[in-house]
C-alpha positions as CSV (number, residue, x, y, z in Angstrom):
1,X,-89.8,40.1,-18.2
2,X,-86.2,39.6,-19.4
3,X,-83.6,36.6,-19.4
4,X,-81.7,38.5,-17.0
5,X,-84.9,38.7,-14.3
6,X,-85.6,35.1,-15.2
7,X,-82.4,33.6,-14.5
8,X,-82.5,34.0,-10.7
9,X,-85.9,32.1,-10.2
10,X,-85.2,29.1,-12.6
11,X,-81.9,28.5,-10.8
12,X,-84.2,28.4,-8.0
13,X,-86.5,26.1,-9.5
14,X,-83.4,24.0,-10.5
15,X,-82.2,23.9,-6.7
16,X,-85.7,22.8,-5.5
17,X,-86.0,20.3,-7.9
18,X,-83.0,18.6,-7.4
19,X,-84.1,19.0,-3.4
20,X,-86.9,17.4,-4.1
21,X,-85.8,14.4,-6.0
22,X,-83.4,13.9,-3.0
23,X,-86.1,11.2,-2.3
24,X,-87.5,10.2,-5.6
25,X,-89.4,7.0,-3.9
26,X,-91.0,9.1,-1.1
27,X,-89.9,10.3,2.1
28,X,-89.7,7.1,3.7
29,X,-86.9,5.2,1.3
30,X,-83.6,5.0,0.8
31,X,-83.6,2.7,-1.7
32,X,-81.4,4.1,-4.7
33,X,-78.9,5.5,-2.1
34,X,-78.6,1.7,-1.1
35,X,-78.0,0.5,-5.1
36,X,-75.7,3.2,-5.6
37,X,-73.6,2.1,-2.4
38,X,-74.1,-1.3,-3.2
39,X,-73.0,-0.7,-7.1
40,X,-70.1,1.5,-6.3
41,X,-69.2,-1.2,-3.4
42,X,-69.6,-3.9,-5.8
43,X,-71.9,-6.5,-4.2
44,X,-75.0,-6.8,-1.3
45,X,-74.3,-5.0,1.6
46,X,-75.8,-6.2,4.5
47,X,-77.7,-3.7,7.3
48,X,-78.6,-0.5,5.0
49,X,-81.2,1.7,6.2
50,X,-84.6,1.0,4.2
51,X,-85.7,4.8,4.9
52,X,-83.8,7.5,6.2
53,X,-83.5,8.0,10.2
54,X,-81.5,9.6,12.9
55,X,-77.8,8.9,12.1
56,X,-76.0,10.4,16.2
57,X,-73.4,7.5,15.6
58,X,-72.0,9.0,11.9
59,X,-68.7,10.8,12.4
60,X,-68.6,12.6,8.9
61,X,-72.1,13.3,7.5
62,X,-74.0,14.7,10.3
63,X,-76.9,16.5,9.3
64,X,-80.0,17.7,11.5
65,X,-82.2,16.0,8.7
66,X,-82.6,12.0,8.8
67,X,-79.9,10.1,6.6
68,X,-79.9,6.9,4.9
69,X,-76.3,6.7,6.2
70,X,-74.9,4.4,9.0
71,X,-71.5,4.3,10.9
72,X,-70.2,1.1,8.5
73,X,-71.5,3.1,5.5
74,X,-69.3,5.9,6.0
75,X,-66.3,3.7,6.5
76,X,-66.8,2.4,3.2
77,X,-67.1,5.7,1.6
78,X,-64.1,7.0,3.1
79,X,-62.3,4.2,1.8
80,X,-64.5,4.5,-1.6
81,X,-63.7,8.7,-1.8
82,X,-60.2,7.4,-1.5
83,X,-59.6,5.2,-4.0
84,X,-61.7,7.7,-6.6
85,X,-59.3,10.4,-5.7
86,X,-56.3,8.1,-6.5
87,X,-58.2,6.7,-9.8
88,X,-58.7,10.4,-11.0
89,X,-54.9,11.5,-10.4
90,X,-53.5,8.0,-12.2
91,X,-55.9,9.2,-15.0
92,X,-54.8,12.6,-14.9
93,X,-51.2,11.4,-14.9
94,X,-51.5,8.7,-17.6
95,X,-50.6,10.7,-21.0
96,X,-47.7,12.2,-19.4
97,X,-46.7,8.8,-17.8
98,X,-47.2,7.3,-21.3
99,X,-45.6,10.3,-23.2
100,X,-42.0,9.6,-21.2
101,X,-42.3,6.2,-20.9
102,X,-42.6,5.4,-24.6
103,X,-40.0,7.6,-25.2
104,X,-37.5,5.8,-23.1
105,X,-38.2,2.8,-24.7
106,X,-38.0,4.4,-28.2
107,X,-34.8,6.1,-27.4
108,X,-32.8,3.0,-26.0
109,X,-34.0,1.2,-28.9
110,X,-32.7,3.6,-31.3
111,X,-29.6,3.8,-29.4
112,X,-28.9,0.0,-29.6
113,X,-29.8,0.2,-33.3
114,X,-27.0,2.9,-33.8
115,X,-24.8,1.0,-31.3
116,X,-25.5,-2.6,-33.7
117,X,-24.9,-0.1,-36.8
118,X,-21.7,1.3,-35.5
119,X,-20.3,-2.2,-34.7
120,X,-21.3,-3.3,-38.0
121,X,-19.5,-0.4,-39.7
122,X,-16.2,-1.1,-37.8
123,X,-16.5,-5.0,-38.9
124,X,-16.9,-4.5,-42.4
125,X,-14.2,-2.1,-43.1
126,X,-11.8,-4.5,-41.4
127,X,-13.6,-7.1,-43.5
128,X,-13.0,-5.3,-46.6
129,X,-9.8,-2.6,-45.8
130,X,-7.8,-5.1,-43.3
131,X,-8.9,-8.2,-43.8
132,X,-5.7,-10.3,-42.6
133,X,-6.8,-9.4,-39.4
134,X,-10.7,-9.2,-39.7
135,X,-11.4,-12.3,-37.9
136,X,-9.0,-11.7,-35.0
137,X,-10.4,-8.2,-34.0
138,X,-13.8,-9.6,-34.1
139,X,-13.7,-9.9,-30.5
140,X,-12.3,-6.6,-29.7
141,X,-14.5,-5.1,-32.0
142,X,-17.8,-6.7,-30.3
143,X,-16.1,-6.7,-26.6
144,X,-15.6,-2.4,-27.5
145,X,-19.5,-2.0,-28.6
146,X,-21.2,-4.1,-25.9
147,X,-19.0,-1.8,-23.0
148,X,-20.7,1.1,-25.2
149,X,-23.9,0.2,-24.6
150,X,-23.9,-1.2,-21.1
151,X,-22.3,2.4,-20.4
152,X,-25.0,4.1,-22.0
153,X,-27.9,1.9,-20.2
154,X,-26.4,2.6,-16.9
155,X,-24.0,-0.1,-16.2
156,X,-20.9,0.7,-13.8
157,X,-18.2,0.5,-16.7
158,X,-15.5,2.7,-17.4
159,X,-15.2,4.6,-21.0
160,X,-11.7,5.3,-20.5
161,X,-10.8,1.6,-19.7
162,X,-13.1,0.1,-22.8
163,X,-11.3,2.6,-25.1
164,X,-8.2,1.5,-23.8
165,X,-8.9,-1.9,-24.0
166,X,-9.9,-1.8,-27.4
167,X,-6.7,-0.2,-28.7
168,X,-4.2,-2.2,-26.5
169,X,-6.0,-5.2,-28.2
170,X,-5.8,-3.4,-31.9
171,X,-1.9,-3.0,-31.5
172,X,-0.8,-6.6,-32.1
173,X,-3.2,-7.0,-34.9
174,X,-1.4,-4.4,-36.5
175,X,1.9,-4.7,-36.1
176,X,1.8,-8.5,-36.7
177,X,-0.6,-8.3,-39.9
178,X,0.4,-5.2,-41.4
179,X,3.8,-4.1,-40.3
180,X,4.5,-7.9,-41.0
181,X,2.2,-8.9,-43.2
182,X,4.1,-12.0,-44.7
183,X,6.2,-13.4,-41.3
184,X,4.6,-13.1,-37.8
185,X,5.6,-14.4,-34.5
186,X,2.7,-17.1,-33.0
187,X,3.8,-16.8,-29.5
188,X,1.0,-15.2,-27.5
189,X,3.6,-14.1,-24.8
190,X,5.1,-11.8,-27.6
191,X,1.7,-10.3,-28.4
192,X,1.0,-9.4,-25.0
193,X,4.0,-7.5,-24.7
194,X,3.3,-5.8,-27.7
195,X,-0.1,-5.0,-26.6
196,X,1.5,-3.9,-23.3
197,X,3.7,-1.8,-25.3
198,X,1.2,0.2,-27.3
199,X,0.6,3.0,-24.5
200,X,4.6,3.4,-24.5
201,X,5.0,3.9,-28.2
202,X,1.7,5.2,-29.2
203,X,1.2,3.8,-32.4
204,X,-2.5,5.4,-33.3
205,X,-0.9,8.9,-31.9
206,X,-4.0,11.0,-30.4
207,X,-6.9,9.1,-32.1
208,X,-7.3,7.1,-28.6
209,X,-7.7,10.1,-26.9
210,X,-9.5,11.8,-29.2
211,X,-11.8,8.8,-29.2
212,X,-11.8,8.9,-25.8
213,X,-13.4,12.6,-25.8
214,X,-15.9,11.5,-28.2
215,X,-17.1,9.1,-26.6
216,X,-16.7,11.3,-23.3
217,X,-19.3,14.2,-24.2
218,X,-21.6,12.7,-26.5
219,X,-22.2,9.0,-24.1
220,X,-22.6,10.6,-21.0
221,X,-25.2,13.6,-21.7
222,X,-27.1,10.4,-23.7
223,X,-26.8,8.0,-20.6
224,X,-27.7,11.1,-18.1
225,X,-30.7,11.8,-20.4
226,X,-31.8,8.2,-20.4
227,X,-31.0,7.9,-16.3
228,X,-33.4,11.3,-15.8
229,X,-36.4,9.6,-18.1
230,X,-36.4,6.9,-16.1
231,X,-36.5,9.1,-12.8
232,X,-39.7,11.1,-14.0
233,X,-40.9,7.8,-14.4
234,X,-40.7,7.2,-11.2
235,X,-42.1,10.7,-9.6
236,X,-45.5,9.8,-11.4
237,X,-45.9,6.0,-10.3
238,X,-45.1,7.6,-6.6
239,X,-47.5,10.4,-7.3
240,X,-49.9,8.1,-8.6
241,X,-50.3,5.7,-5.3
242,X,-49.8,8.5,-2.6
243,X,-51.3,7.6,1.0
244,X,-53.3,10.2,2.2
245,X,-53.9,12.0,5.2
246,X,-56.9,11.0,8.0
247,X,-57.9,14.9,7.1
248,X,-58.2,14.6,3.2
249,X,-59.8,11.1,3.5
250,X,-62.2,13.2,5.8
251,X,-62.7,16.0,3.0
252,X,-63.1,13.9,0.6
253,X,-65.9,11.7,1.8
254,X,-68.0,14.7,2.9
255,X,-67.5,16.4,-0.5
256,X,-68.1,13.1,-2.6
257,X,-70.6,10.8,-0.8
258,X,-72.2,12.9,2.2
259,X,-74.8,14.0,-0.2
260,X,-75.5,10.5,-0.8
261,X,-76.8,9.8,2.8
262,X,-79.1,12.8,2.4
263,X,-80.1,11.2,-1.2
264,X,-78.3,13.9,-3.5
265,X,-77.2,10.9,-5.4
266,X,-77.0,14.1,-8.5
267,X,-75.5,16.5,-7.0
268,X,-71.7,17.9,-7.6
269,X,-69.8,19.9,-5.5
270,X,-69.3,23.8,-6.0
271,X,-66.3,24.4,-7.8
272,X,-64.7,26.5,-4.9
273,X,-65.4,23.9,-2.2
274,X,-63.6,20.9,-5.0
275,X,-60.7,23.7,-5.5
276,X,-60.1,23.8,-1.2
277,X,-60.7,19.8,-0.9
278,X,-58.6,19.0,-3.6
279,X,-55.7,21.6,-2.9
280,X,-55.8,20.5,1.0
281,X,-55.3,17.4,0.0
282,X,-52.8,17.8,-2.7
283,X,-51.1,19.7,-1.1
284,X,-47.6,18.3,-0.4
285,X,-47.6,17.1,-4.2
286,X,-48.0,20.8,-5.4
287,X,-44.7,21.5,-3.6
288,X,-43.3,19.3,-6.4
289,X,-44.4,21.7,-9.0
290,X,-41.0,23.8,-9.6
291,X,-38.9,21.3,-9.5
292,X,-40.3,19.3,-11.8
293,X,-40.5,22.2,-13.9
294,X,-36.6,22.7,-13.6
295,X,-36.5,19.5,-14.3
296,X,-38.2,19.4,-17.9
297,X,-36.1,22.6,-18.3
298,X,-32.7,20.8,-17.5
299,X,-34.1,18.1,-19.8
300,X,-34.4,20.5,-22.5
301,X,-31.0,22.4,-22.2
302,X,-29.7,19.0,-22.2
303,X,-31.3,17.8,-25.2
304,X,-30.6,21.1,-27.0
305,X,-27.0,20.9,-26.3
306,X,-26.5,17.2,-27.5
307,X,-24.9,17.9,-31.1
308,X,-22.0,17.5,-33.6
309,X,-19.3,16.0,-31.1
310,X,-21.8,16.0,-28.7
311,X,-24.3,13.9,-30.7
312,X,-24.6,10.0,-30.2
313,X,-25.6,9.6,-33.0
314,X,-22.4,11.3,-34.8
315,X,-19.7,9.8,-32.8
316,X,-21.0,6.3,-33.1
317,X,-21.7,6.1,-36.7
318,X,-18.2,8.0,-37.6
319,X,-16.0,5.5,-35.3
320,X,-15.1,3.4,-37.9
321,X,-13.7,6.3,-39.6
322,X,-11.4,6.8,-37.1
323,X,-10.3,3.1,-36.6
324,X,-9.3,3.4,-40.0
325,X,-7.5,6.4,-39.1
326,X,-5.8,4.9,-36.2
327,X,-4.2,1.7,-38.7
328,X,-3.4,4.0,-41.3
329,X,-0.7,6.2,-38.9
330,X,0.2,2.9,-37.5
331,X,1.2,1.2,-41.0
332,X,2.2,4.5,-42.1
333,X,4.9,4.9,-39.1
334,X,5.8,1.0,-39.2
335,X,9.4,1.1,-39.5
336,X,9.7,3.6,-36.3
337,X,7.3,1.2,-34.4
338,X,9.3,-2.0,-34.9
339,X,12.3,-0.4,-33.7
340,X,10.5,0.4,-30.3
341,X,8.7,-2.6,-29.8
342,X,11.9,-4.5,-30.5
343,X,14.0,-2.2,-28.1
344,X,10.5,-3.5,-25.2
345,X,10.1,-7.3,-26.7
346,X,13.0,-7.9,-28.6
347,X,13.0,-9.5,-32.3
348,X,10.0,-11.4,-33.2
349,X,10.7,-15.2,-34.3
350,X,9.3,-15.0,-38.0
351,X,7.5,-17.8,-38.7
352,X,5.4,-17.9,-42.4
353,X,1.6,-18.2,-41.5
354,X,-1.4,-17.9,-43.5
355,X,-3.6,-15.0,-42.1
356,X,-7.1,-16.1,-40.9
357,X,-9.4,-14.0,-43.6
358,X,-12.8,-13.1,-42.9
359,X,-15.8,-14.4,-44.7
360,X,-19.1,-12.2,-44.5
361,X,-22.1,-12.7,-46.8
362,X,-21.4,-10.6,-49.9
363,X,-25.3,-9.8,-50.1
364,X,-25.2,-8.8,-46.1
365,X,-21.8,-6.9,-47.3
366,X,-23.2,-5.1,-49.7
367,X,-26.3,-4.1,-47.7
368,X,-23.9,-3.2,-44.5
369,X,-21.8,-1.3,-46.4
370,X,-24.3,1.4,-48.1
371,X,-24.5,4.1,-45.4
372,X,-26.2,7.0,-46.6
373,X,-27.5,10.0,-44.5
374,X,-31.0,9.4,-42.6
375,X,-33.4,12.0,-43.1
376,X,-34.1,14.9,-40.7
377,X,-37.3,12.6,-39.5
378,X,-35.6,9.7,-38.6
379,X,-32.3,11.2,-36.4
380,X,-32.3,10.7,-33.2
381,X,-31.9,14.8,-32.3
382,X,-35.2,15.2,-33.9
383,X,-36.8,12.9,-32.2
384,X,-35.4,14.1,-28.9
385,X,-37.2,17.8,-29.8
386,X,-40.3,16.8,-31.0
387,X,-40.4,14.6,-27.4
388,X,-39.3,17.8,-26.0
389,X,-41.7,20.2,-27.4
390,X,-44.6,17.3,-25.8
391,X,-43.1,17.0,-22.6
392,X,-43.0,21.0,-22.3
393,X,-46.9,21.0,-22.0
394,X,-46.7,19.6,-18.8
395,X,-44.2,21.9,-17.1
396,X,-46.7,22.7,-14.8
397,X,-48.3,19.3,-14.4
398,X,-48.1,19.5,-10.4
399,X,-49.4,22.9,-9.7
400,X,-52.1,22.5,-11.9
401,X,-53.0,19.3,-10.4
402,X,-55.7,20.2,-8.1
403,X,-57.5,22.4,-10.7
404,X,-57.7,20.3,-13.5
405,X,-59.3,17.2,-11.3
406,X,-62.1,19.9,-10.5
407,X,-62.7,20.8,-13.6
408,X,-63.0,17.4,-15.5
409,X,-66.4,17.2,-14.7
410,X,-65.9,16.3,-10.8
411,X,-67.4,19.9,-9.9
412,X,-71.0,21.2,-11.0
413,X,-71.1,23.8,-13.9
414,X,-71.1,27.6,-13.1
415,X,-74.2,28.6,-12.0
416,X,-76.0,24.7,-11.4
417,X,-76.9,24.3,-7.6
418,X,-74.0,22.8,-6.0
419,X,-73.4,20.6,-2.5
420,X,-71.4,23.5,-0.2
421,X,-70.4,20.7,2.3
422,X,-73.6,21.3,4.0
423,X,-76.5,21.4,2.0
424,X,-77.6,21.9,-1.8
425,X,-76.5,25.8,-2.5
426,X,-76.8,28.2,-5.2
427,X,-72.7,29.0,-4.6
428,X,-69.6,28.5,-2.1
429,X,-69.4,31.4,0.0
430,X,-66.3,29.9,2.0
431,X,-62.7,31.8,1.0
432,X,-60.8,29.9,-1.6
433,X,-57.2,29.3,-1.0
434,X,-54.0,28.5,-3.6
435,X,-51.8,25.6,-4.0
436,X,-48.4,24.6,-1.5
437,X,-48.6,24.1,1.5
438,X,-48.3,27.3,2.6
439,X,-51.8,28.7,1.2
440,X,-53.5,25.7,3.3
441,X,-53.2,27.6,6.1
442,X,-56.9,28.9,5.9
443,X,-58.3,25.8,4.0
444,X,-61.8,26.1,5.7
445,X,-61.9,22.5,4.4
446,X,-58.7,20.4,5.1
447,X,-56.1,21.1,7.6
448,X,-52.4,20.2,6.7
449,X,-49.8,19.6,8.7
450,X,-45.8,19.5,8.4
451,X,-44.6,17.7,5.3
452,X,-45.0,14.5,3.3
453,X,-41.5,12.4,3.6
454,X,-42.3,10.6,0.0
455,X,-43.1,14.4,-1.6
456,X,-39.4,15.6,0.4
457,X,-37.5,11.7,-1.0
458,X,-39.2,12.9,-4.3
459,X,-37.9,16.6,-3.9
460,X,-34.3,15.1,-3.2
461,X,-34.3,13.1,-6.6
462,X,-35.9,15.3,-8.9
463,X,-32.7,18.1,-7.7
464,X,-29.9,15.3,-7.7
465,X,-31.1,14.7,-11.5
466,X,-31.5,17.9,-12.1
467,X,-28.0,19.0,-11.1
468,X,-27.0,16.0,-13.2
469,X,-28.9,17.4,-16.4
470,X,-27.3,20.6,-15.8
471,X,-23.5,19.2,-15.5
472,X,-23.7,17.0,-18.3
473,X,-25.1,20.2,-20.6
474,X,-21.8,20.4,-22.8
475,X,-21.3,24.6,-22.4
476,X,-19.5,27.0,-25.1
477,X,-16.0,26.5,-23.6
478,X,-15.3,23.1,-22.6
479,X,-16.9,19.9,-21.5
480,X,-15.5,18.2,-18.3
481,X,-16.4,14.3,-18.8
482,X,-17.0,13.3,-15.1
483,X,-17.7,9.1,-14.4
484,X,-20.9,8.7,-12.9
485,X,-21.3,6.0,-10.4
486,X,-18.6,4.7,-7.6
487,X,-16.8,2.4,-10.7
488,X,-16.4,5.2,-13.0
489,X,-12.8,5.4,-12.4
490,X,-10.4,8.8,-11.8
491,X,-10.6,10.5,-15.7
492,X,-11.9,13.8,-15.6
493,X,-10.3,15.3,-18.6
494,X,-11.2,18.6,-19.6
495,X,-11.6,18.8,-23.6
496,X,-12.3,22.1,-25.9
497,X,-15.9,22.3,-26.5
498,X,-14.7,24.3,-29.9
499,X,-14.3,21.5,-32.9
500,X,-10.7,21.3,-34.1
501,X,-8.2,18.4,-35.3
502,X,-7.8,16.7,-31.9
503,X,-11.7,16.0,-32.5
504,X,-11.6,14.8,-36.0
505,X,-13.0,18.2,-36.6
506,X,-10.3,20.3,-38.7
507,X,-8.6,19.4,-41.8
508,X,-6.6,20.3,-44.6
509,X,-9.4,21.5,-47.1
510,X,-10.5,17.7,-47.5
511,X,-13.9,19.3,-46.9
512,X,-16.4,17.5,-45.0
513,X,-17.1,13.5,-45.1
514,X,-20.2,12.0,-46.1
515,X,-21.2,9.3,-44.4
516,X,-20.6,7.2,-47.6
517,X,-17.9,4.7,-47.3
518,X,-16.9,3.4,-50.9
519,X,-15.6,-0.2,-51.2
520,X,-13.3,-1.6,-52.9
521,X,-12.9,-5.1,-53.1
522,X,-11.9,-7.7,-50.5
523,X,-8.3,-7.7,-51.1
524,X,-5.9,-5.9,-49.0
525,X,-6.1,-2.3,-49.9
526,X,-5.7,1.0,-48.4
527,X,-8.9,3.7,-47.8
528,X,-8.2,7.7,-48.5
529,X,-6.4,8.8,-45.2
530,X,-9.9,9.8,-43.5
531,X,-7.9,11.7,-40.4
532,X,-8.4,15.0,-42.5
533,X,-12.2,14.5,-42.9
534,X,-14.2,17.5,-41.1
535,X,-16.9,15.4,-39.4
């Protein structure tokens, strides 16, 4: 006789064992059905059967055979079939969680590093380049970087205003310390209307607004990429603590602990019959599926989009460059400037003062100052794609959902005896349906009704953040910086996606700029006009 003939009658043998051991104390106890309640309930449990009888009052489990079940017993393993269902999803769910989680938190850490670099940068070079007025643009310089990153982390602040701010402040600094290096006037009325002045005469040309386009396309794809992290977040804990329906709870208790009360404490459900119970009951969340698939898509446009001008990264550790930029055309126009700001404020009473100088630790100085290029590994574009290239596993996390709790071990192996809902059978004969609510309609196992207002508020979010994603993709032609959020004031200014000298871009054959910044010492001195540098 063959393996082939053979097969048939062990299975056979398999299903009557496992029958038989239904009762492996006799026919008259039920007592390893009553530990495994009581173990799974966690404490004594008052009133269990101690051998199986007639059970007319159970709602759930009825069976023509006797059953170690009562009423109160299949309460608590509704309740129990519940909670495993909910345990198994949160398990399911918990590398992905993890996997977008952690890298929210590494990615605002590394932006506040590059945001505490980039302030660093600007301090120095007034430290060592302009340092007559190092001390006073302290503030402006640390007031500018902390607007950055409350921007970036989602904070209702305005980039046009900060940018503004910070160059309405740099104007007095300027003209009084380096137009006038010598003789300034102390009155703060007269600095105010110089800083007033400064939109008027623009002394820093278009490096403002060119600032202000930097800052434009490469802060808000990195604050919109940091918003939608933090959104998927928030899909999986809702996912993760769903309330189910009265007709999965139902499902779910006669698939996972009905057996129980006929003392198939072994047995595991046929993979069909899991596939129906679980699909019926996650239903509503495989709806989910394609937009959270758009939304990792979105993600990775995004992402794929965010570099050179668009790169946080770039702009941040480059603005130094063009503060230096900014005082150079200043000092450089001087003599036109004080004739306009004397036309607006009138003649400055010169008055001989020392100029406050700043006093950095040379060994922090030195250190600050040595800005070489990080390594492919270590940028934050690289870490963005090899997050990316994870997060693109799990695409199709939610229509998959169903199918992957059968099949990690929940459901028996092919060709074991299986529980059919009914009894211990060699297979599900019962049709097996699809995912969405839509293919429920001939669940032979769970019925499902209308839709789930979380999975629609869910829905909702997942396309708001995806129509984000998608707006904030910078595109071949142009990038229109749009505030997000009711404070983010009226600038929507459209800016050439292509790099040329409005973004620091073009040059005059000065070639391209390392991000080296050579020092000289801490006397007043003049860098290499860095306006021509191709970032």
């Amino acid at each position: 006789m063959d393996a082939q003939t053979c097969r048939p009658g062990f299975r056979g043998l398999l299903l009557v064992a496992l029958v038989g051991s239904a009762w492996s104390e006799g026919a008259q106890t039920c007592q390893e059905v009553g530990k495994l309640f009581q173990g799974r309930l966690v404490g004594a449990v008052k009133g269990l059967p101690d051998s199986p009888r007639a059970g007319p009052d159970l709602q759930i489990c009825i069976s023509k055979k006797p059953t170690c079940c009562t009423r109160k017993m299949e309460e608590r393993y509704q309740v129990a079939a519940r909670q495993d269902l909910q345990q198994a999803l949160q398990a399911s769910s918990s590398t992905l969680k993890l996997l977008i989680s952690r890298n929210a938190a590494a990615f605002q850490e590394t932006l506040e590093t590059l945001i505490k670099q980039a302030e660093n940068y600007t301090s120095i070079l007034f430290c060592n380049t302009y340092r007559n007025m190092a001390l006073e643009a302290a503030a402006s310089v640390q007031e500018f970087f902390t607007n950055v990153g409350l921007y970036l982390f989602g904070a209702d602040v305005n980039p046009e205003e900060f940018v503004n701010r910070f160059f309405d402040s740099l104007f007095p600094l300027v003209y009084n310390r380096l137009i006038y290096p010598r003789m300034t006037d102390s009155s703060m009325e007269y600095s105010e209307c110089i800083r007033m002045a400064r939109r008027d005469v623009s002394p820093f040309g278009s490096i403002p607004r060119r600032v202000m386009a930097q800052m434009g396309r490469s802060l808000l794809p990195s604050r919109t990429f940091l918003q939608a992290l933090n959104l998927g977040i928030e899909v999986i804990n809702t996912t993760d603590h769903l309330h189910f329906s009265k007709e999965c709870s139902r499902a779910l208790l006669r698939m996972q602990y009905c057996p129980h009360c006929q003392g198939l404490t072994l047995s595991k459900p046929c993979m069909g019959y899991c596939l129906n119970v679980a699909r019926g009951c996650l239903a509503h969340m495989a709806e989910l599926n394609p937009h959270w698939h758009a939304y990792i898509r979105s993600l990775e446009e995004l992402s794929d989009a965010m570099h050179g001008p668009y790169d946080v990264e770039h702009v941040l550790l480059n603005f130094h460059l063009l503060v230096n930029d900014a005082v150079m055309q200043a000092h450089l126009n001087g003599h036109k400037l004080s004739e306009q700001v004397n036309k607006i404020c009138g003649r400055p009473v010169k008055i001989p003062t020392q100029s406050p100088h700043c006093s950095f630790d040379s060994s922090k100085e030195n250190l600050g100052m040595k800005i070489s290029v990080r390594s492919g590994e270590e940028t934050l574009a690289s870490r963005r794609k090899e997050f990316i290239n994870s997060l693109r596993l799990h695409r199709s996390f939610y229509g998959g959902l169903a199918d992957q709790l059968c099949s990690n071990d929940l459901s028996a192996a092919d060709g074991q005896p299986c529980w059919n809902g009914q009894d211990l059978a060699q297979s599900y004969t019962q049709r097996v349906v699809g995912n969405g609510i839509k293919a429920q309609s001939g669940n032979p196992e769970v019925k499902v009704k209308g839709t789930d207002p979380v999975i629609n508020q869910i829905i909702d979010k997942l396309k708001h953040v995806i129509q984000l994603l998608q707006g904030r993709s910078p595109k071949p032609d142009k990038w229109e910086l749009l505030q997000a959020g009711s404070g983010g004031g009226g600038m929507a200014e459209q800016v050439s996606g292509d790099c040329d000298d409005e973004d620091g871009c073009g040059g005059s054959g000065s070639g391209e700029a390392k991000r080296t910044l050579k020092i000289t010492d801490c006397k007043w001195t003049t860098l290499l006009p860095l306006s021509k540098s191709r970032f």
